[in-house]
Backbone atoms as SQL, in Angstrom:
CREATE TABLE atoms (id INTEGER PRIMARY KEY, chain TEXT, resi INTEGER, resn TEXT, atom TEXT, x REAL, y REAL, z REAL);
INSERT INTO atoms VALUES
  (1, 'A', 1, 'UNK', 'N', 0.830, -1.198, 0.000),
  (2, 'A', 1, 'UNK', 'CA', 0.000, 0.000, 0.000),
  (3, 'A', 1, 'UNK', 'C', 0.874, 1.261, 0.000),
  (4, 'A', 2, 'UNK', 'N', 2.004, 1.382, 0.831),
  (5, 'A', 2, 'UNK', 'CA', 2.929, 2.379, 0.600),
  (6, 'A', 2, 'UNK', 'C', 3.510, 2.985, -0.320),
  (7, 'A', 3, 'UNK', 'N', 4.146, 1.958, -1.387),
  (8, 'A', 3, 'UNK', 'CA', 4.657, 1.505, -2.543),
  (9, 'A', 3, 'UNK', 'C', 3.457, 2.030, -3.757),
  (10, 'A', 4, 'UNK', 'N', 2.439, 1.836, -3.538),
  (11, 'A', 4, 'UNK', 'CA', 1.515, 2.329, -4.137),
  (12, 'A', 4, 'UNK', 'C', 1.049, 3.250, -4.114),
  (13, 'A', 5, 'UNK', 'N', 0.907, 4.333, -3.139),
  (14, 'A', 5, 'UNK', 'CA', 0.619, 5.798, -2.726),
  (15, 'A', 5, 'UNK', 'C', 2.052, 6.595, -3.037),
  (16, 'A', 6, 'UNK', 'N', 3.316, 6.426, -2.671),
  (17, 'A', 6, 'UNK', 'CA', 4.733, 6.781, -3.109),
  (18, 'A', 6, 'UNK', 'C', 4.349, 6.088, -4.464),
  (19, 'A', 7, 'UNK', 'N', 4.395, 5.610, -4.932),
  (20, 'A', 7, 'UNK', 'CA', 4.589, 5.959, -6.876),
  (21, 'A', 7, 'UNK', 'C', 3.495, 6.737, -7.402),
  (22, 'A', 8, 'UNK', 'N', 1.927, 6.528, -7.106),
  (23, 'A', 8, 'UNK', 'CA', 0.911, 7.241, -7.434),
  (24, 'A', 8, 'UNK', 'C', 1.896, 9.071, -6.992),
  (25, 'A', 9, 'UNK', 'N', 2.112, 9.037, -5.826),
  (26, 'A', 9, 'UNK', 'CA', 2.742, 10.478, -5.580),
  (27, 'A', 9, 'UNK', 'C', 3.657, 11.123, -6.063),
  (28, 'A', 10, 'UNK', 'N', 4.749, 10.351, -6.388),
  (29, 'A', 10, 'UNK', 'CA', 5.615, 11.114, -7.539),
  (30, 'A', 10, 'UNK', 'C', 5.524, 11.033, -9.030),
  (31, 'A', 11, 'UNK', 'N', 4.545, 9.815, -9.195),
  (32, 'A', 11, 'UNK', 'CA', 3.835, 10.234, -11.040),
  (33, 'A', 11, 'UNK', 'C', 3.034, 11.467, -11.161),
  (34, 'A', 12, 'UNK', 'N', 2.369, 12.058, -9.748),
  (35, 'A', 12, 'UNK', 'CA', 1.395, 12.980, -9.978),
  (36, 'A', 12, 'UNK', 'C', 1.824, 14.172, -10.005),
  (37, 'A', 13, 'UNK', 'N', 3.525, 14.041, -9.017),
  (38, 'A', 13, 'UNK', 'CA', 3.983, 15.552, -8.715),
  (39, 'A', 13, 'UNK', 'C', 4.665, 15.955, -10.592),
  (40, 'A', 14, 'UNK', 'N', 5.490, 14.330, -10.755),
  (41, 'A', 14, 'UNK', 'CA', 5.842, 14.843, -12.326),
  (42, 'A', 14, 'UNK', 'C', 5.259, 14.956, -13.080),
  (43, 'A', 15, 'UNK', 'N', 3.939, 14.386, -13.342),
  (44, 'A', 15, 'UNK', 'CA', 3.027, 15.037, -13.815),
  (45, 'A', 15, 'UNK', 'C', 2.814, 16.527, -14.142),
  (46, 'A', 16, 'UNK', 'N', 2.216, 16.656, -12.343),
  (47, 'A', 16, 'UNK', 'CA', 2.234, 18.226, -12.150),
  (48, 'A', 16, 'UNK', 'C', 2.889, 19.282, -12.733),
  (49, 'A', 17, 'UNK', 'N', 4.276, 18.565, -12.575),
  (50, 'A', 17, 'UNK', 'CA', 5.662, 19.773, -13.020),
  (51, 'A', 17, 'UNK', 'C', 5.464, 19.963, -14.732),
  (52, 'A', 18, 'UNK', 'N', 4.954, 19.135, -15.407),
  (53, 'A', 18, 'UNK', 'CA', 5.231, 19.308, -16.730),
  (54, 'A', 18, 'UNK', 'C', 4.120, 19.828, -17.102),
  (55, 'A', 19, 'UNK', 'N', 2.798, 19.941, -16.537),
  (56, 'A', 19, 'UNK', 'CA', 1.517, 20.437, -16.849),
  (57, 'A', 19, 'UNK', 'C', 1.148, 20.747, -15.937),
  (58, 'A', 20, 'UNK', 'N', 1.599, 22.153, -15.820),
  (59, 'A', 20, 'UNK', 'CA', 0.753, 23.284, -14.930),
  (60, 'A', 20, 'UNK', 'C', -0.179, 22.994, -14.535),
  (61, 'A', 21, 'UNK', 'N', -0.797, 23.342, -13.777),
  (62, 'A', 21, 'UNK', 'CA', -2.300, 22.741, -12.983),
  (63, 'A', 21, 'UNK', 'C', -3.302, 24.366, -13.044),
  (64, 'A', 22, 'UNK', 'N', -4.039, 24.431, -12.677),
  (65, 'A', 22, 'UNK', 'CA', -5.266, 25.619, -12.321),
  (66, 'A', 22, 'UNK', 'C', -6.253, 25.265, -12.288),
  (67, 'A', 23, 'UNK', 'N', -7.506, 26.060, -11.723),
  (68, 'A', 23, 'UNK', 'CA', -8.796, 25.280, -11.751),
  (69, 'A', 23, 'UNK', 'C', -9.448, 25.042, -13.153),
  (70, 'A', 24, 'UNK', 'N', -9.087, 25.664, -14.072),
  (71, 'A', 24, 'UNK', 'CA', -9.808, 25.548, -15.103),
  (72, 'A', 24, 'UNK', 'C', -8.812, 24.407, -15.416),
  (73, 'A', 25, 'UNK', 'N', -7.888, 23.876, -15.876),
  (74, 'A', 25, 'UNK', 'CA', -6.996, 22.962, -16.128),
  (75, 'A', 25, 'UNK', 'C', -8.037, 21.865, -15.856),
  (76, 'A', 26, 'UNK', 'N', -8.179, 21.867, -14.685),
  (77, 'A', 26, 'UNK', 'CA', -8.776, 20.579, -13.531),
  (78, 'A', 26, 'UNK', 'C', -10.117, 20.756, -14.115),
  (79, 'A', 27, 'UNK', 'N', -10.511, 21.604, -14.490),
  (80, 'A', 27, 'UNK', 'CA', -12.132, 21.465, -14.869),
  (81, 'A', 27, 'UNK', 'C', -12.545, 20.756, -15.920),
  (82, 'A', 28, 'UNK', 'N', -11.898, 21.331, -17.210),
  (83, 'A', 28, 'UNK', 'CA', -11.543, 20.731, -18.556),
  (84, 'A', 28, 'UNK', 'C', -10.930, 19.164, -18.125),
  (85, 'A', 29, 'UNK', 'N', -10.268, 19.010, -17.232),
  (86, 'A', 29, 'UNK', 'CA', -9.900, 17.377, -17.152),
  (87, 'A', 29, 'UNK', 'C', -10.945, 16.658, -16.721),
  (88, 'A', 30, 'UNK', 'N', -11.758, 17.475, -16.131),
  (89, 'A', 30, 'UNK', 'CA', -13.251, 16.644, -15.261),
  (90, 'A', 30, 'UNK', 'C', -13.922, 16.581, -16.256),
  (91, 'A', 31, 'UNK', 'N', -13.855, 17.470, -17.420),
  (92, 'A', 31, 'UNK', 'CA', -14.929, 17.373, -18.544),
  (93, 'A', 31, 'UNK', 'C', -15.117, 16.514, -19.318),
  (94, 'A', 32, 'UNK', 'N', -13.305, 16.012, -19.985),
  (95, 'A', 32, 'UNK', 'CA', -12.877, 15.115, -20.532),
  (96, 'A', 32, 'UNK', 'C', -13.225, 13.674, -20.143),
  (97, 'A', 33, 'UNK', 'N', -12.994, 13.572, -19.159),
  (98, 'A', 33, 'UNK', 'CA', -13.195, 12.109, -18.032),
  (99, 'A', 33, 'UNK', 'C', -14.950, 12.320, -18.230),
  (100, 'A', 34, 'UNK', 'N', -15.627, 13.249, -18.275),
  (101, 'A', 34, 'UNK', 'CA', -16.895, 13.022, -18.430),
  (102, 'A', 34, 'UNK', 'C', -17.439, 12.176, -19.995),
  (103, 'A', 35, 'UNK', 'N', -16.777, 13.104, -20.638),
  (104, 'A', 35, 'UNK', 'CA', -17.119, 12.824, -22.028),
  (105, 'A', 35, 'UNK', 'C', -16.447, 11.508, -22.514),
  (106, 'A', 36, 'UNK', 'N', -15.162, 10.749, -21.706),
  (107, 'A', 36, 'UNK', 'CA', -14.720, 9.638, -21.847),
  (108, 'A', 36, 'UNK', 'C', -15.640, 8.188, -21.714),
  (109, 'A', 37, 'UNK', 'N', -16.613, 8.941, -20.663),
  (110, 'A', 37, 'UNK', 'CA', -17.355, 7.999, -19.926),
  (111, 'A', 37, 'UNK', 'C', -18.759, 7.707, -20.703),
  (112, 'A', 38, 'UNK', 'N', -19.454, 8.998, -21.142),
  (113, 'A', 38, 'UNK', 'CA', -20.612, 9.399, -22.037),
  (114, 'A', 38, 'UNK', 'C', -20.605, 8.290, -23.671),
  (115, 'A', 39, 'UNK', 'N', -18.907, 8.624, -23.679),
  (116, 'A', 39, 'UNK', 'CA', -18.823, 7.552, -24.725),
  (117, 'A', 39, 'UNK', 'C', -18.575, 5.882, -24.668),
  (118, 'A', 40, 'UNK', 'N', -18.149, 5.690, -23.652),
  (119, 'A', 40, 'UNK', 'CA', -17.697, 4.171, -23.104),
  (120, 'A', 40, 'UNK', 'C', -17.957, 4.288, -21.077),
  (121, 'A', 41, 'UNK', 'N', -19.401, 4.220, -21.282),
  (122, 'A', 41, 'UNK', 'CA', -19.472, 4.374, -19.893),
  (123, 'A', 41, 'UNK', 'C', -18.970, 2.593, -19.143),
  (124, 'A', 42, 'UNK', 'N', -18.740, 2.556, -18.367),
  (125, 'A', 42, 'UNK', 'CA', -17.701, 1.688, -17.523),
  (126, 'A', 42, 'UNK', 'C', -17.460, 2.015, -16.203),
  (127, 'A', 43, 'UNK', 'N', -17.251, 0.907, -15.321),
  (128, 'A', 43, 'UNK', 'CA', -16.442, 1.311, -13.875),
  (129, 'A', 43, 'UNK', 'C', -15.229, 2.261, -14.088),
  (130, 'A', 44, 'UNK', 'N', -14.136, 1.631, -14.391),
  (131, 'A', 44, 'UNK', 'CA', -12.972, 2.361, -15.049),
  (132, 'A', 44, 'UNK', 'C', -12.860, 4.104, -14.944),
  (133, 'A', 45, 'UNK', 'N', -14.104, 4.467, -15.946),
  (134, 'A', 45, 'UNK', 'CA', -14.286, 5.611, -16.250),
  (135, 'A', 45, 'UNK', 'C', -15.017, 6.549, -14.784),
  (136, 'A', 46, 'UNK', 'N', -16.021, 5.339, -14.485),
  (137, 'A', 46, 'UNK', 'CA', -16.614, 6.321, -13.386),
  (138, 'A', 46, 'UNK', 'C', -15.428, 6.654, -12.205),
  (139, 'A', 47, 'UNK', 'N', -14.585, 5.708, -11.979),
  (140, 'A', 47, 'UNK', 'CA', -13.628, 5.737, -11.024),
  (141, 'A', 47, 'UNK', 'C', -12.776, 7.243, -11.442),
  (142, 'A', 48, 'UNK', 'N', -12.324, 7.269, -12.995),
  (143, 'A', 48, 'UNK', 'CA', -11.515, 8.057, -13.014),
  (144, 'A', 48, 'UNK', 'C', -12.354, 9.807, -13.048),
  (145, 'A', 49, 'UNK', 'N', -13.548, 9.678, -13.285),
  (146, 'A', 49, 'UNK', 'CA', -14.600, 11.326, -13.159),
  (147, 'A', 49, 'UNK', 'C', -14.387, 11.083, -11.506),
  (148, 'A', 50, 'UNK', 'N', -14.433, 10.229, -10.447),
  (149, 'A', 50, 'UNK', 'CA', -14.993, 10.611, -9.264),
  (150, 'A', 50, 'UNK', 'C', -13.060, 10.998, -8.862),
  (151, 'A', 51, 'UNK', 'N', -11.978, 11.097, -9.519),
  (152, 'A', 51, 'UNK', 'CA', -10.678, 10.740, -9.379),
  (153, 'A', 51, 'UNK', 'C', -10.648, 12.326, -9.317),
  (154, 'A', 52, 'UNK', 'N', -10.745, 12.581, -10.685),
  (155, 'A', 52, 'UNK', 'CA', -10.547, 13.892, -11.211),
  (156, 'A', 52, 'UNK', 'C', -11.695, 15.078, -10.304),
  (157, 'A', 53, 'UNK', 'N', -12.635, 14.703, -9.885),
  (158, 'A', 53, 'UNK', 'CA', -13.500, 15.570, -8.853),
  (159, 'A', 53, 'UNK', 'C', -12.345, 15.692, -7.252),
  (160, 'A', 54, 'UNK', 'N', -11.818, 14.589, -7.061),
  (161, 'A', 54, 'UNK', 'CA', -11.404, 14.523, -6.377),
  (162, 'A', 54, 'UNK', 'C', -10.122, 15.140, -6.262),
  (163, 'A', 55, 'UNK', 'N', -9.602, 15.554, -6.972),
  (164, 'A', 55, 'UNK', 'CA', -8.011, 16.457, -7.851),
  (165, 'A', 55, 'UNK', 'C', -8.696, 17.918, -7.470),
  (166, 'A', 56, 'UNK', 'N', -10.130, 17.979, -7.857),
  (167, 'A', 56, 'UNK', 'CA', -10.574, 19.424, -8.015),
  (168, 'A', 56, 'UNK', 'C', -10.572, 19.470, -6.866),
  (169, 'A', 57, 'UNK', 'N', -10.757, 19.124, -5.721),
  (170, 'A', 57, 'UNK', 'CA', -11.289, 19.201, -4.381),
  (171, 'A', 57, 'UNK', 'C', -10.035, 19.365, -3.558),
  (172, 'A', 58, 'UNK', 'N', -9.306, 18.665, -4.305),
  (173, 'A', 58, 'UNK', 'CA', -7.690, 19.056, -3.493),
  (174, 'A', 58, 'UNK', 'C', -7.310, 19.869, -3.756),
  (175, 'A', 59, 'UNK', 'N', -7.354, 20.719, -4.967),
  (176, 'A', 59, 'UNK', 'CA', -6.722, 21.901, -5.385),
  (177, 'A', 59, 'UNK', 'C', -7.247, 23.349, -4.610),
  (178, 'A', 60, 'UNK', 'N', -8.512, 22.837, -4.354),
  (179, 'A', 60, 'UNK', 'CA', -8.960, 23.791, -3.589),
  (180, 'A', 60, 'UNK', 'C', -9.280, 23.977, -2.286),
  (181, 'A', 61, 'UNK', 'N', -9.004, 22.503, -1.485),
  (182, 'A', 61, 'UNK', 'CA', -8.527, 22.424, -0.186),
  (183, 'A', 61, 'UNK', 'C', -7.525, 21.664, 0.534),
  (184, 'A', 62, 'UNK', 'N', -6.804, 21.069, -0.290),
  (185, 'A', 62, 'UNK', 'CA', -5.519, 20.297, -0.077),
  (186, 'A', 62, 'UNK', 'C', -5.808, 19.325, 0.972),
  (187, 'A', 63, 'UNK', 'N', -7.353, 18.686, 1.060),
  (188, 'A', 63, 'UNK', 'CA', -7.922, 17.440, 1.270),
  (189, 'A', 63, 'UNK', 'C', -7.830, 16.785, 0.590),
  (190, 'A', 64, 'UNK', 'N', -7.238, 15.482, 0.404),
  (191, 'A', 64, 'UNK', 'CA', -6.650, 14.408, -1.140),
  (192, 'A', 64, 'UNK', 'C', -8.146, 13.503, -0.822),
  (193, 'A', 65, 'UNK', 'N', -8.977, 14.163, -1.412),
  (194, 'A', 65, 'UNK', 'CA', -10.368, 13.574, -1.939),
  (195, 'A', 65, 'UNK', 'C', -10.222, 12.160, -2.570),
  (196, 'A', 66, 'UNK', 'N', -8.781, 13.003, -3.815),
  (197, 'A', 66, 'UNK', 'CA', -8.691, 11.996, -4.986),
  (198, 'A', 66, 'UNK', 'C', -8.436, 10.170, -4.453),
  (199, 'A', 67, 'UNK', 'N', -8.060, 10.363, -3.276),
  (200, 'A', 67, 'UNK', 'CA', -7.726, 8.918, -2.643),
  (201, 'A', 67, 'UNK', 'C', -9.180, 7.904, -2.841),
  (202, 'A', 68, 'UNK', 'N', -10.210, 8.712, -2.813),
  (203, 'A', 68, 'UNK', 'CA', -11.331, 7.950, -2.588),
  (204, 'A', 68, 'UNK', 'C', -11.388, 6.780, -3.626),
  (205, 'A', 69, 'UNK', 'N', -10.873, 7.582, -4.839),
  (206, 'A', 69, 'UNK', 'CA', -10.884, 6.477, -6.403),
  (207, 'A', 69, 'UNK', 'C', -9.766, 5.748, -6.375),
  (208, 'A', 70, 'UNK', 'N', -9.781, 5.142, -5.299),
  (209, 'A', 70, 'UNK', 'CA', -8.422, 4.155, -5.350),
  (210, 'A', 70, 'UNK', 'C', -8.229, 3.444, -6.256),
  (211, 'A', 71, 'UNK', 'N', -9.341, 2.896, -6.796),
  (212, 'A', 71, 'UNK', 'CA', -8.606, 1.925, -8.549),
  (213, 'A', 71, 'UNK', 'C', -7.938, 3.174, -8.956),
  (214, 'A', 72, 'UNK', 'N', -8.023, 3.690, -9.597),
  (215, 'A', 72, 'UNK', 'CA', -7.799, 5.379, -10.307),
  (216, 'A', 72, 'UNK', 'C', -5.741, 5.744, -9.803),
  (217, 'A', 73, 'UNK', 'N', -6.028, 5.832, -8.801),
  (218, 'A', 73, 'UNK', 'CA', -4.810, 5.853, -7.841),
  (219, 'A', 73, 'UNK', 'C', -4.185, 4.685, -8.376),
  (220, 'A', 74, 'UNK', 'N', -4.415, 3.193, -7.918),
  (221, 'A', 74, 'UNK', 'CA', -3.509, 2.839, -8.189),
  (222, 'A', 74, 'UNK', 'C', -3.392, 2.135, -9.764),
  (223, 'A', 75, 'UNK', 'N', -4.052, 2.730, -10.520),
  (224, 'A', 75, 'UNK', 'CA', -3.874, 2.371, -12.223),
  (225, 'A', 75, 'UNK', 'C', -2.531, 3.403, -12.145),
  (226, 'A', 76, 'UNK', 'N', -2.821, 4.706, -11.942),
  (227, 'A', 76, 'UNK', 'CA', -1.830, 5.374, -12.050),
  (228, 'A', 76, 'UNK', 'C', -0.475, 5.576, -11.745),
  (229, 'A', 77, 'UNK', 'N', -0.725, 4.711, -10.094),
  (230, 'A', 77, 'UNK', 'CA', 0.891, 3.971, -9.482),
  (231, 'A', 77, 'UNK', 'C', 1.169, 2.857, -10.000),
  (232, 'A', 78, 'UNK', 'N', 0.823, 1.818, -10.994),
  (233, 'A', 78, 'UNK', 'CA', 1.363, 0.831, -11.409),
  (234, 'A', 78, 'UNK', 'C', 2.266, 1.105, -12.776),
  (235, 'A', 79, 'UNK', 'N', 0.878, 2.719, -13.478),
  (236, 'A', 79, 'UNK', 'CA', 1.704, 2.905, -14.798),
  (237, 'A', 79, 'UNK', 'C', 3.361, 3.813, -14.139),
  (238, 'A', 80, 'UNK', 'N', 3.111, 4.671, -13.660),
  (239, 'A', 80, 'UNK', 'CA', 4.374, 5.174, -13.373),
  (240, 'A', 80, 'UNK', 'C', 5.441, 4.033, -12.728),
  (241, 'A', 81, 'UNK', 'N', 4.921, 3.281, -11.969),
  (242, 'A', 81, 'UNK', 'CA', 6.049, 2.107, -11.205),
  (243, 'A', 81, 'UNK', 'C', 6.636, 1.364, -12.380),
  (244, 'A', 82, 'UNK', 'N', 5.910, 1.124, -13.961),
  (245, 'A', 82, 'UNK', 'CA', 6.156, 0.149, -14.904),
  (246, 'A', 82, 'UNK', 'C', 6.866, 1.071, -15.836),
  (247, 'A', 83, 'UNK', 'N', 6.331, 2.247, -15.958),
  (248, 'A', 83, 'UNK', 'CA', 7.317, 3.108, -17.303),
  (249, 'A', 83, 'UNK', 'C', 7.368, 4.460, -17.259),
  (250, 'A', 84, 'UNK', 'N', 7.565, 5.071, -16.083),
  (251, 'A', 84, 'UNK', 'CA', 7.390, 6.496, -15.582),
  (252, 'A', 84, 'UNK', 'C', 6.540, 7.517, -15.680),
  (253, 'A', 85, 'UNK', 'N', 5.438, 7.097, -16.041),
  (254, 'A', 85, 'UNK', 'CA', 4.282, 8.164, -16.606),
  (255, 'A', 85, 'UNK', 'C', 2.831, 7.540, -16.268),
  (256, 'A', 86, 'UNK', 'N', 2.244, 8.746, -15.472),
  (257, 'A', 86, 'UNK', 'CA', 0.751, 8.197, -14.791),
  (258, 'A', 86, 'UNK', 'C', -0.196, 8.112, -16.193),
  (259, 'A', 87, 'UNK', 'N', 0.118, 8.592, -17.627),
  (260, 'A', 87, 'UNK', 'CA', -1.060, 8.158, -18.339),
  (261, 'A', 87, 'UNK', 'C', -0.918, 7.002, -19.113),
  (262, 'A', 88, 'UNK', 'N', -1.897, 6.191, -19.510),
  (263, 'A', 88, 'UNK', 'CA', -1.745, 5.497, -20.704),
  (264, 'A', 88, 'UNK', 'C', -0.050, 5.263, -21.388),
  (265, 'A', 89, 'UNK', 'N', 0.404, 4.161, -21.675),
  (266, 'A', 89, 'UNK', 'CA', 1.473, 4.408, -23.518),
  (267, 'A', 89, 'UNK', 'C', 0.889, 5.036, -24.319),
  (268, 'A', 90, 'UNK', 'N', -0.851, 4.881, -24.624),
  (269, 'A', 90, 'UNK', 'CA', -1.574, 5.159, -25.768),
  (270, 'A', 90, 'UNK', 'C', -1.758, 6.843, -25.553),
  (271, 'A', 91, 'UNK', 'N', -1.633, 7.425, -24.092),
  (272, 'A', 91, 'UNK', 'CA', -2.190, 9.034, -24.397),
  (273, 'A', 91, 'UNK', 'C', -1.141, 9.357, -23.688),
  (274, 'A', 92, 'UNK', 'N', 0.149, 9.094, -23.300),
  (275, 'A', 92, 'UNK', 'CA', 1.002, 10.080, -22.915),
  (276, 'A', 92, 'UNK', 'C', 1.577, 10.514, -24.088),
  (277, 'A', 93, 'UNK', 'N', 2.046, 11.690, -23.429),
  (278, 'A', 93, 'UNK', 'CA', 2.480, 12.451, -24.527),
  (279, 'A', 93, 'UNK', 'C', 3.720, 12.521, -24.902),
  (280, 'A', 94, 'UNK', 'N', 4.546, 12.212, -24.074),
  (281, 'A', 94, 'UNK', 'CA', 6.189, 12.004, -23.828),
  (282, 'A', 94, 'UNK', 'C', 6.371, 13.478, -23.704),
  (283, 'A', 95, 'UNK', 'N', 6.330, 14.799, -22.917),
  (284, 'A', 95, 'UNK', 'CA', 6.733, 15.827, -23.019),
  (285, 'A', 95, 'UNK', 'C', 7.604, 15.722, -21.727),
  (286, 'A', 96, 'UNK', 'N', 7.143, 14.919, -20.391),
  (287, 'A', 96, 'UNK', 'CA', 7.869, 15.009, -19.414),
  (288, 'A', 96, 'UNK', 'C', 9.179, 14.509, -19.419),
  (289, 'A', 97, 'UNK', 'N', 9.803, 15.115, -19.115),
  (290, 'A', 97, 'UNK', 'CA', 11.846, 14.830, -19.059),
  (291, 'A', 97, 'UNK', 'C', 11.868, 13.082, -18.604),
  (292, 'A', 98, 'UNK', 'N', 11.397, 13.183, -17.407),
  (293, 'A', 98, 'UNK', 'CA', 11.298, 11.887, -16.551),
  (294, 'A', 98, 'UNK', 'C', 10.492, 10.910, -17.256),
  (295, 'A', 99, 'UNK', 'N', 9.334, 10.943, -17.538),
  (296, 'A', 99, 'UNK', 'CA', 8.782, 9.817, -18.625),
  (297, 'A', 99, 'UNK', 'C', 9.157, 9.511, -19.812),
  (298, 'A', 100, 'UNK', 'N', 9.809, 10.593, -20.479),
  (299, 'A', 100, 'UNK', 'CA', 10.483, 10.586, -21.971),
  (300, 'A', 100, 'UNK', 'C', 11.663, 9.588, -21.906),
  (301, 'A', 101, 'UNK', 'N', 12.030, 10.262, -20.484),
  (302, 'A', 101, 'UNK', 'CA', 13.743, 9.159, -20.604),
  (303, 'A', 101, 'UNK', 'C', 13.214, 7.786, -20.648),
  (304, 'A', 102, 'UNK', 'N', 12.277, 7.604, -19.603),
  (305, 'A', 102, 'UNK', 'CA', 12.270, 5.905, -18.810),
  (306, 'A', 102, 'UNK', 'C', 11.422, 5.503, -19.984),
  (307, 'A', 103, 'UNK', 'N', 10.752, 6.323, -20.616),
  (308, 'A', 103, 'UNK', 'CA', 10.178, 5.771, -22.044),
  (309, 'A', 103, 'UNK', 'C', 11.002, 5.010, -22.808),
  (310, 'A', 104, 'UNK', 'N', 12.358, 5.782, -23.206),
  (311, 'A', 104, 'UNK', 'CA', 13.025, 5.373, -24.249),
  (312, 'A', 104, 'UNK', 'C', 13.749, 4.211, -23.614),
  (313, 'A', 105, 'UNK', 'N', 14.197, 4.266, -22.313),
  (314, 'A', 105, 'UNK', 'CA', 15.117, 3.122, -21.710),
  (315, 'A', 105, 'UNK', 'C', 14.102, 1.665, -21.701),
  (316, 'A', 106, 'UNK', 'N', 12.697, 1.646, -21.457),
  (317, 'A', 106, 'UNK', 'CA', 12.194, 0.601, -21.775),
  (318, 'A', 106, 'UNK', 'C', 12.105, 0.105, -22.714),
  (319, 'A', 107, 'UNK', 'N', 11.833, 1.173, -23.983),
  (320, 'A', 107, 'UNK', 'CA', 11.531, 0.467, -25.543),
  (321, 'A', 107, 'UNK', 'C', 12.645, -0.157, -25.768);
C-alpha cells in the first residue's frame, strides 16, 4: 500500500511539473473524463470522473479527496512504477523529461 501511494505520488507531482495545474486545467480534465465515460461508460471511467472531482477538491482544499478512487490511484501507481508516466502508452504524450527518458530506456 505504501509503494503504491509513493509511486501514485511522484507520477502525480511529475506530472504536475510538466503540466501546470489551475482550476480551469482541472475542470476541462473533469470534462474530458466526463465525455470519456458518455462515450464508453464503464467502472474504469466512473472511477476516473470521481478521481478527477477529487483532484478538483484538493486543489482547492488540499484534502486528497482523490484517494477515494483508489482503482484510479492505483492504475496510475502501477503505470508510473512500470514506465514512468501516470497516463496510458496510448495518451502520454512524452513531453515530461522523466517519462520521456524511462520511455526510451524501456523500448
Amino acid at each position: 500500500m505504501i509503494k503504491i501511494l509513493k509511486d501514485y505520488h511522484r507520477g502525480m507531482e511529475i506530472y504536475d511539473e510538466c503540466h501546470p495545474t489551475s482550476l480551469r486545467v482541472h475542470i476541462e480534465a473533469f470534462k474530458d473524463e466526463v465525455k470519456e465515460f458518455w462515450h464508453e461508460p464503464n467502472f474504469g471511467e466512473m472511477w476516473d470522473i470521481l478521481h478527477q472531482g477529487g483532484r478538483i477538491l484538493f486543489y482547492l482544499t488540499k484534502i486528497p479527496f482523490y484517494l477515494i478512487a483508489f482503482p484510479t490511484v492505483h492504475k496510475h501507481s502501477k503505470r508510473f512504477s512500470e514506465y514512468g508516466c501516470i497516463r496510458s502508452r496510448r495518451n502520454c504524450q512524452k513531453n515530461c523529461i522523466d517519462c520521456h527518458e524511462k520511455i526510451i530506456i524501456d523500448s
